[in-house]
N, C-alpha and C positions, 0 to 999 in steps of 0.2 A: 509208705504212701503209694498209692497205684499212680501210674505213671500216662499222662496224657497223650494224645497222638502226635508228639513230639517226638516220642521216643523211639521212631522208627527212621527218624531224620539221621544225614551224617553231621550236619551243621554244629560245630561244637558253641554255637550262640544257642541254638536252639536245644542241645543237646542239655545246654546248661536250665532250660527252663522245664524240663522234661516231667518235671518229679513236681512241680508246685501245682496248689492245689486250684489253681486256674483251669479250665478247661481249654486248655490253647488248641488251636489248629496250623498246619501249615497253611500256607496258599496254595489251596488247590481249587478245582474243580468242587469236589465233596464240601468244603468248607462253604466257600459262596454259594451252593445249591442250598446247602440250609439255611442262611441266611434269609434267601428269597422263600425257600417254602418257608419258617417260621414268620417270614415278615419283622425280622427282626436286627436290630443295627449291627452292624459290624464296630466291636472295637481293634485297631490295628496297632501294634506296638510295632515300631524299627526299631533295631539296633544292632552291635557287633561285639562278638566276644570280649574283646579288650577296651572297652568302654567301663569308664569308671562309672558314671551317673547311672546308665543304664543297671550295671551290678547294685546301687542304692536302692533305686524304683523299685526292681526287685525284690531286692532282701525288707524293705519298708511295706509295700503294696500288695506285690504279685503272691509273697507268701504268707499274707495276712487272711486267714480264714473265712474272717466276717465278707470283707471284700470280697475275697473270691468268689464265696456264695452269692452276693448281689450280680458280679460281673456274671455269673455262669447262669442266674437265671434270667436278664436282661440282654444281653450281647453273644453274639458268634465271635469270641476273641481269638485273632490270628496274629500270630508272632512271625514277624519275618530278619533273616538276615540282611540287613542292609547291602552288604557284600557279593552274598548269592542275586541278590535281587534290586541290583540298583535300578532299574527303570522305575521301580514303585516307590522305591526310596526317592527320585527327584522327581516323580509326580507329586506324591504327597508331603515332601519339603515345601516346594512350591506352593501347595495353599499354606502350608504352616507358616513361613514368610507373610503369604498376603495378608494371612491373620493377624497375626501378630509382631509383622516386620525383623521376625528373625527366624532361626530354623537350628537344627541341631538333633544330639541325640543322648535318653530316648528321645523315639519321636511318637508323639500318642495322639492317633486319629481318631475320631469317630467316624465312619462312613454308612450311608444309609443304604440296605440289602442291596442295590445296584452298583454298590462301589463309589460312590459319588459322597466329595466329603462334606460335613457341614458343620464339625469342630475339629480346630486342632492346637496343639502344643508340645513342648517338649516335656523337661522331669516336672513333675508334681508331688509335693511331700503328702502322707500321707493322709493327714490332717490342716485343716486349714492352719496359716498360718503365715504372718508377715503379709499382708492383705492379697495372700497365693491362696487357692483356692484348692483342698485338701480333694486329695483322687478319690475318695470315696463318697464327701458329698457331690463333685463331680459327675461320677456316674449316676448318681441319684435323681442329679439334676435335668440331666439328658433324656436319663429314661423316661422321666416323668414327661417331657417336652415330647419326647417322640410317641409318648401312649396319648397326648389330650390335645397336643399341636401337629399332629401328624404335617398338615398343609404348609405350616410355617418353615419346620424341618426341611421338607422336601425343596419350600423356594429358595431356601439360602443355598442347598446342596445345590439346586438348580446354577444360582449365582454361583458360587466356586469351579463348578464344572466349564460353565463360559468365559470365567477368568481364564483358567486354564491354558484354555484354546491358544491362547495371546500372550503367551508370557516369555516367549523369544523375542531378544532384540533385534528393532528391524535392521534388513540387511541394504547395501544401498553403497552409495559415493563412490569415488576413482580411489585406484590405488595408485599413489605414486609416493618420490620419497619425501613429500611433505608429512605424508603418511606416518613415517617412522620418526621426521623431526619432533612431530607434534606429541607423537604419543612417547618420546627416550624424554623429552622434558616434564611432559603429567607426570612419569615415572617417579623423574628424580626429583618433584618436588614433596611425591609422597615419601621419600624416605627420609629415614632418622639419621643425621651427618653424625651424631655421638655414636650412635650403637651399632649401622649399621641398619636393615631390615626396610618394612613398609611399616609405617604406622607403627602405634603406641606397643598395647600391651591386651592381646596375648600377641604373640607376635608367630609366624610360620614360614619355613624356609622360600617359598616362592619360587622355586626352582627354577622356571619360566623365565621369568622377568631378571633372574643374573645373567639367565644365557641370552637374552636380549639385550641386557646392556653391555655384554661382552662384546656383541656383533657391531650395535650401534658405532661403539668406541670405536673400534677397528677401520667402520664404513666413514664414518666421518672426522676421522682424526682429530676425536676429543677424548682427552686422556680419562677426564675426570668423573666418565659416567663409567669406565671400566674398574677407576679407582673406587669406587664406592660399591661397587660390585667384590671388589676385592677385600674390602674392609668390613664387608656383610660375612663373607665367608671365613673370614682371618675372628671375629668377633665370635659368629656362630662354636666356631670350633674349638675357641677357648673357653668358653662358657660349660653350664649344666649339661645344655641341651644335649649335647656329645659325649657319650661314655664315654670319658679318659681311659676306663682301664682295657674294657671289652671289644670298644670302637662301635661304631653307629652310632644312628642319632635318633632321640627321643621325638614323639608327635612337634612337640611346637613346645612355646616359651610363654610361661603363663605373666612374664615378667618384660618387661622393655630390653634387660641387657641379657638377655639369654640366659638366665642364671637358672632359676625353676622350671623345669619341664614337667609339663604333662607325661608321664612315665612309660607310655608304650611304645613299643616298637615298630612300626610298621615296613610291610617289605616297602612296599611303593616308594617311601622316604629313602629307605637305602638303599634304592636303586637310580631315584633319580637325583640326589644330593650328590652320589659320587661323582657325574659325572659335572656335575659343575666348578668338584676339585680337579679332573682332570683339565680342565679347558684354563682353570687359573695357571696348573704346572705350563700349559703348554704356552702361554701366554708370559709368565713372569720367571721360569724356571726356577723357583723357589720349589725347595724340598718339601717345605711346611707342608702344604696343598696336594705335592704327591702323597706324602706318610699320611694322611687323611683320609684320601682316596682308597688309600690301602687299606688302611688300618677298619675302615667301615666295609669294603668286599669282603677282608677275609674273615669278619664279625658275621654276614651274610653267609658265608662257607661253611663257619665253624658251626653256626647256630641255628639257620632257619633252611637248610639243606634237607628235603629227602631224599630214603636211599637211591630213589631209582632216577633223582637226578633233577626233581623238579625242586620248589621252595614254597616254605610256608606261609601263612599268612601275616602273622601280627605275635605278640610277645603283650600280656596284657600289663597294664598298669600297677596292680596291685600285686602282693605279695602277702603271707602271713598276717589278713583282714586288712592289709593298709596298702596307701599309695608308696610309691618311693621306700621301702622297707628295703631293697635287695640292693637298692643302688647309691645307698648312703652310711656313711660313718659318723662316729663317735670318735673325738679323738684317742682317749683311751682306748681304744680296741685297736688303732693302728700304730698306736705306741708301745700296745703288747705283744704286735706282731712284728713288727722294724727294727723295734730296740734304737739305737745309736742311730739309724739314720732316717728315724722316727722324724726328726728335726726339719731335715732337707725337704721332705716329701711334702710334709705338711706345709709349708712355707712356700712349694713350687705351687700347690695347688689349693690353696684358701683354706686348709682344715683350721679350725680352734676349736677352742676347750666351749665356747657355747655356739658353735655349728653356724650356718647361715641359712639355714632352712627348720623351724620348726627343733630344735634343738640338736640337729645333725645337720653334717656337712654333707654339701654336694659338691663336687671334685669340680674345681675349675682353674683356667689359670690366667689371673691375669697382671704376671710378673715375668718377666724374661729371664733364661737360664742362665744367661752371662749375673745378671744382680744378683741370683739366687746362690751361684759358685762363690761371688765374691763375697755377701753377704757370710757365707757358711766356713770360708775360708777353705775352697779347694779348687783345683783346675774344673774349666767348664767341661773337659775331655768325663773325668771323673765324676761330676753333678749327673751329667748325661748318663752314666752306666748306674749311678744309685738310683734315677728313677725307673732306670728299665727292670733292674732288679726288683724293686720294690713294688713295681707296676706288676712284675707278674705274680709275686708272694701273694698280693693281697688280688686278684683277679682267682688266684688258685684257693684262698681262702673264700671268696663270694662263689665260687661255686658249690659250696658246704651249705648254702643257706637255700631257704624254699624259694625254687626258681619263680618269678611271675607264670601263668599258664600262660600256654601254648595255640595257639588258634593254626592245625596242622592240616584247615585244607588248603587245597593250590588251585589258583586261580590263575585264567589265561595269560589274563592280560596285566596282572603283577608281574606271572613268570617274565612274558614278554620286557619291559620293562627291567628286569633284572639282567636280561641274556642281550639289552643295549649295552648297559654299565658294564658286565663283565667283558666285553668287546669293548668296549670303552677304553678301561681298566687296560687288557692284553695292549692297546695300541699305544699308550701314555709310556706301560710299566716294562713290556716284551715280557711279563711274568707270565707262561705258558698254562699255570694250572687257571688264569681267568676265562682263558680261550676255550679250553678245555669243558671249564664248566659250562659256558656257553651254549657249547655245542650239545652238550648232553643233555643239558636243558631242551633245547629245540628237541632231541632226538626224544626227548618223553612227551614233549605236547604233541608231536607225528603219531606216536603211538599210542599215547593214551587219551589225547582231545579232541583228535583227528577222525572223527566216526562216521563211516559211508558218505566221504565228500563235504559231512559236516564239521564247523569246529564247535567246541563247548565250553562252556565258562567253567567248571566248577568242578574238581575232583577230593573225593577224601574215600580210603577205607578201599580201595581198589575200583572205584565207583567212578565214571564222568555224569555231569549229570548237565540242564540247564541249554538251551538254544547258546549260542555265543551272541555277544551281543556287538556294538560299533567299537566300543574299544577295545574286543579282543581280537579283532579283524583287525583293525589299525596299529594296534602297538605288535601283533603280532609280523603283519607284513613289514613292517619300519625293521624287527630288531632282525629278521630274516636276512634283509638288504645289509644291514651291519654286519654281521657276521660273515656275507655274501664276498661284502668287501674283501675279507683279509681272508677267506679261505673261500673263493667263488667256486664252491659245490653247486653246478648246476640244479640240483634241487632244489637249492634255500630259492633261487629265480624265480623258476617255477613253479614253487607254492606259493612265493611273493607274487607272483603276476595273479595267480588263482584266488588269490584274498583281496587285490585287487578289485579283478576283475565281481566278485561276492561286491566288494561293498559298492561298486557301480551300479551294481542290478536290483539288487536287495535293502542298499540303505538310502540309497543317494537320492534324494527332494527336488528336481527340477524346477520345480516354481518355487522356491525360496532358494535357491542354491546351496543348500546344505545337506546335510545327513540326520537321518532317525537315528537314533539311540535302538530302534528293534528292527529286526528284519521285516518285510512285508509278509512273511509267514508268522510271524509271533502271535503269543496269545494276544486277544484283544483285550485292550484296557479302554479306559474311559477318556483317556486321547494316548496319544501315538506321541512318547516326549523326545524333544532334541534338549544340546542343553552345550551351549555353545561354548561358555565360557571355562576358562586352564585357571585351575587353583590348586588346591594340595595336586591333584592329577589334571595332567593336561588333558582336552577335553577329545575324544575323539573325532570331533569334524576336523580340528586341525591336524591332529597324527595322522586322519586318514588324507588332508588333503597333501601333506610331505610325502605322505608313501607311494602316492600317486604321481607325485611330480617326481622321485628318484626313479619311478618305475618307467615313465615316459622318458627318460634318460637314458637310462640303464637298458633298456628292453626294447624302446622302439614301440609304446605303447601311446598314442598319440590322443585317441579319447579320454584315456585316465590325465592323460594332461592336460586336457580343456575343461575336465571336470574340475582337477587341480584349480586348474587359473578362476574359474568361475567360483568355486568357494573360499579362495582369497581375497577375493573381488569385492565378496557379499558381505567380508567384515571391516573392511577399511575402515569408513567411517567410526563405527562404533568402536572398535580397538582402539584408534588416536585418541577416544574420547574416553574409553575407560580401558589407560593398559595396563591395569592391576590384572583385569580379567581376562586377559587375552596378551598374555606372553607368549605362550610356546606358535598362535598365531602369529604374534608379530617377529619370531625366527623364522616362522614359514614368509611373511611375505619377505623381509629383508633376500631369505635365499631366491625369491624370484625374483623380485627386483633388480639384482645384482646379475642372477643369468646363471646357474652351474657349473663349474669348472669341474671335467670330467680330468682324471688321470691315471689310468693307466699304466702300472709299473707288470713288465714282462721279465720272471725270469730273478728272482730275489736275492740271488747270491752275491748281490754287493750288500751289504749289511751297513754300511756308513751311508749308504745314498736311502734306503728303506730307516733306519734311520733318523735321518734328517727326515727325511716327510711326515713319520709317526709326532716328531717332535715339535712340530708346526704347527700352529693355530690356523685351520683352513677351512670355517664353520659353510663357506660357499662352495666346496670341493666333495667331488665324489672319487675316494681314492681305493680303485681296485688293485690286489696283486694276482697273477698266478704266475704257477712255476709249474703246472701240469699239462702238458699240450693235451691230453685228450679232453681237459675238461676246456680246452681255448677250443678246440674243436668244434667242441659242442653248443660253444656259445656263439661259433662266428657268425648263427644267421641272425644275429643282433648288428645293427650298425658297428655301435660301438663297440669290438668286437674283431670285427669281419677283417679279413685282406689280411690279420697280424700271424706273427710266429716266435715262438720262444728262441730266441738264440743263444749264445754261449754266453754272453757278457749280460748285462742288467739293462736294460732299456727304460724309457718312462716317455709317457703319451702324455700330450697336453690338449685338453680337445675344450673347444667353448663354442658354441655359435652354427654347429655342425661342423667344426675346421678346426684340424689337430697338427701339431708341431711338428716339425721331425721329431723323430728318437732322441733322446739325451740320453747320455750316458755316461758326464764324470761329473762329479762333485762339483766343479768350478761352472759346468752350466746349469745343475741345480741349483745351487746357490743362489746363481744368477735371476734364473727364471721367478724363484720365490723367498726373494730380499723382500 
């Protein structure tokens, strides 16, 4: 089959569409020029590799002959990756919502030659059906509307384009810490006291909203909103959702107790899930939460690592034409591989003989090792080594089977995102190879995303591609300043200050106090979208207004810090009122609220006092080390900074308010300081 102008793309979404007998186009320029000279609608498909429904649509619609011939001689259809091109993707979510009060993906637009939408939906089967309305009388139906109703078309497009305009919640009220009372109670009324989680079923980690009720607990000495934080992550981890054998964790939970997952992998998930295990270790010293933490980095190491140090995208759902195929058993098949401790294994982790999913099991556990030892009749010392034995047999045997595909480009602002966790990770674990990768990390997006002053979203195949967009400015500067932390390389600073200082100029909305989603050089769209609210990923107006306030700390950067304060400011109200959707804002404001506590450790050679502080839950504190004078040097025309000197012994700065401590320097007044 000849191969459409896809096939020049790196995108392995688009990659995958390359060959059907659709006449796809990318989003370019070429494509919407024909559009306008034929006068003719744009059909726009979204979606991403590792999307199950999307792979349906396709394999139903996209390479359905008859179809195709109508779509190619009625529509300019362009396929995009949701991933490479999120600003399109929450433009045209956004009518898909107004449309029809939900959104998803695929996601399948009609738009008229100007871009401007005036249907849309998500999957479509291909025939009508179940009173759905089958994608090919669909197209039919449009076409006709747009050949005899031309003026109709265009007014509704008209309508949607001025919804558009308005679809950011207003911004407004005082920030104060009614602020946070109001919205850690909405929270906790939205969640499930049984399972854990927000709401019913499907259910999704919320990463956000744990590390907010970790903070809240802490700010206002109420156990019980950390505890349910704790029982989210204690549930999650036992459950489906979490490879038992591999480590990491699957999209979401199609189910209330975590038990069914939607099958894919995404990095974002396993980078920002770990560290909400690291913040439970650091908070309840329970092992549980470390080995989680762990167990899902070095699943990120082992598996979505490329060689030159960046990571990949996503791990998809399916396997051998099905969901969940790579990541489920048969009792029999783990009883032919255990033999004798067939028993134990099955019994720690819910296997039976007729499965809990669709006639297979999915590894969960929700029995304790102590009942399991006793139950089997052996010490729990011994229960513990048969399932690590058995854990890796059968992990070594899953890897004999067709792995899920691979979505192997690397993207900024995932990476970024990954190289917080593994800096996370190094501070929780002192495990050197998370630091390590960290750094390597940053040292490939310097090098490969870093082009003539510019950064870029989107690499695959030795190729950057793509303007960068508000999140990879944000998460990029944020994981900078982490890293800065525990190894302050004057460069990580001063690339932080310089992305920064980008998103002050280039992103930042004065009269609304927020941030665009594009730079003010980007293509022109049919509006310029922001998109305020933290859900599976936190949103970048908040990343970018944290990275701004550490940078005003850390740097002596005092506009980034008013810009800070003002886009805090501007979500109060609506975050108290919805803090589903504005978690990782409601860490940012709690840390302003509270005020930054800078600290400063010179000089690391006490290993018990560094130590102690890695071991501390300190979500208000900015804790740098070094041990290199020329890079204190280098830093001292910073405030924070200035006037110090590395001495023989270990020293540690306490600075809040512009006004810092003396030096501490034993254990009994660290202790002291931060009981």
């Amino acid at each position: 089959m000849t191969a459409n102008s896809l096939i020049h793309e790196t995108s392995p979404y688009l990659l995958q569409h390359a060959h059907n007998p659709v006449d796809w186009h990318p989003w370019n320029a070429d494509a919407l020029k024909k559009a306008r000279d034929l006068n003719r609608p744009i059909f726009l498909s979204v979606g991403y590799s590792s999307c199950h429904w999307c792979h349906v649509m396709a394999h139903e619609s996209f390479e359905d002959e008859q179809i195709a011939q109508f779509m190619n001689a009625n529509f300019v259809n362009i396929k995009v990756d949701r991933e490479e091109r999120p600003d399109l993707d929450d433009i045209y979510q956004k009518a898909c919502q107004m449309a029809t009060g939900q959104g998803g993906w695929p996601l399948s637009v009609f738009l008229t030659p100007d871009q401007r939408p005036f249907f849309a939906g998500t999957y479509f089967p291909p025939l009508d059906m179940h009173g759905r309305p089958g994608f090919g009388s669909l197209c039919r139906r449009l076409a006709q509307a747009w050949q005899e109703k031309p003026g109709d078309v265009t007014k509704s497009a008209q309508s949607f384009a001025d919804a558009l305009q308005k679809t950011e919640p207003a911004s407004g009220g005082g920030l104060d810490r009614v602020t946070l009372d109001e919205a850690a109670m909405n929270l906790l009324q939205m969640g499930d006291s049984t399972y854990g989680g927000f709401g019913s079923a499907p259910k999704f980690p919320n990463t956000a909203c744990v590390s907010f009720l970790f903070r809240y607990a802490g700010m206002a000495g109420m156990p019980r909103f950390g505890e349910f934080a704790l029982k989210t992550l204690r549930k999650m981890a036992r459950g489906g959702m979490f490879d038992q054998l591999g480590g990491g964790f699957h999209r979401y939970s199609t189910d209330a107790r975590w038990l069914v997952p939607h099958f894919e992998k995404m990095l974002y998930d396993n980078a920002l899930i770990p560290v909400n295990y690291a913040e439970a270790y650091q908070i309840t010293k329970d092992p549980f939460y470390l080995g989680v933490m762990k167990k899902t980095l070095d699943f990120v190491l082992r598996e979505m690592r490329d060689s030159g140090g960046g990571f990949y995208s996503a791990y998809d759902a399916d396997s051998e034409g099905a969901e969940g195929t790579y990541y489920t058993w048969k009792k029999s098949e783990i009883r032919d591989m255990l033999g004798k401790d067939a028993d134990l294994f099955c019994l720690y982790y819910d296997v039976t003989d007729g499965g809990n999913w669709e006639g297979r099991s999915i590894l969960c556990n929700n029995l304790d090792l102590s009942a399991v030892a006793f139950h089997c009749g052996v010490p729990e010392a011994r229960a513990a080594e048969i399932l690590e034995s058995c854990s890796k047999r059968l992990l070594e045997a899953r890897g004999s089977r067709q792995m899920p595909g691979l979505d192997a480009k690397v993207l900024t602002s995932w990476n970024a995102l990954a190289v917080t966790a593994l800096a996370r990770g190094y501070r929780v674990s002192g495990d050197q190879k998370y630091l390590n990768a960290a750094v390597s990390c940053l040292d490939f997006l310097r090098k490969e995303m870093y082009v003539d002053g510019r950064l870029l979203h989107s690499y695959k195949d030795g190729s950057a591609r793509i303007d960068g967009y508000l999140e990879d400015h944000a998460y990029l500067a944020n994981a900078l300043l982490d890293v800065f932390e525990i190894c302050p390389d004057p460069r990580h600073l001063l690339w932080a200050l310089e992305l920064g200082e980008r998103l002050a100029g280039d992103f930042w909305d004065p009269d609304s106090a927020s941030f665009f989603m594009t730079s003010k050089d980007h293509e022109q769209l049919i509006v310029r979208p922001k998109n305020s609210y933290d859900l599976s990923l936190p949103s970048g107006n908040s990343v970018a207004a944290l990275a701004m306030l550490r940078l005003h700390h850390l740097a002596h950067a005092p506009e980034l810090g008013r810009i800070a304060e003002q886009a805090v400011a501007s979500q109060a109200r609506t975050a108290a009122e919805n803090p589903f959707g504005f978690g990782y804002m409601l860490c940012v404001m709690s840390l302003y609220l509270h005020g930054p506590e800078e600290i400063l450790v010179l000089n690391t050679e006490n290993r018990e006092i560094c130590g102690f502080l890695h071991s501390r839950y300190l979500p208000n504190s900015f804790l740098v080390e070094v041990d290199d004078p020329a890079a204190l040097e280098a830093l001292a025309k910073y405030p924070f900074f200035a006037g110090k000197r590395i001495g023989e012994k270990t020293e540690v700065f306490v600075c809040k308010d512009s006004a810092c401590s003396a030096p501490i320097g034993t254990m009994q007044e660290i202790s002291s300081e931060f009981s």
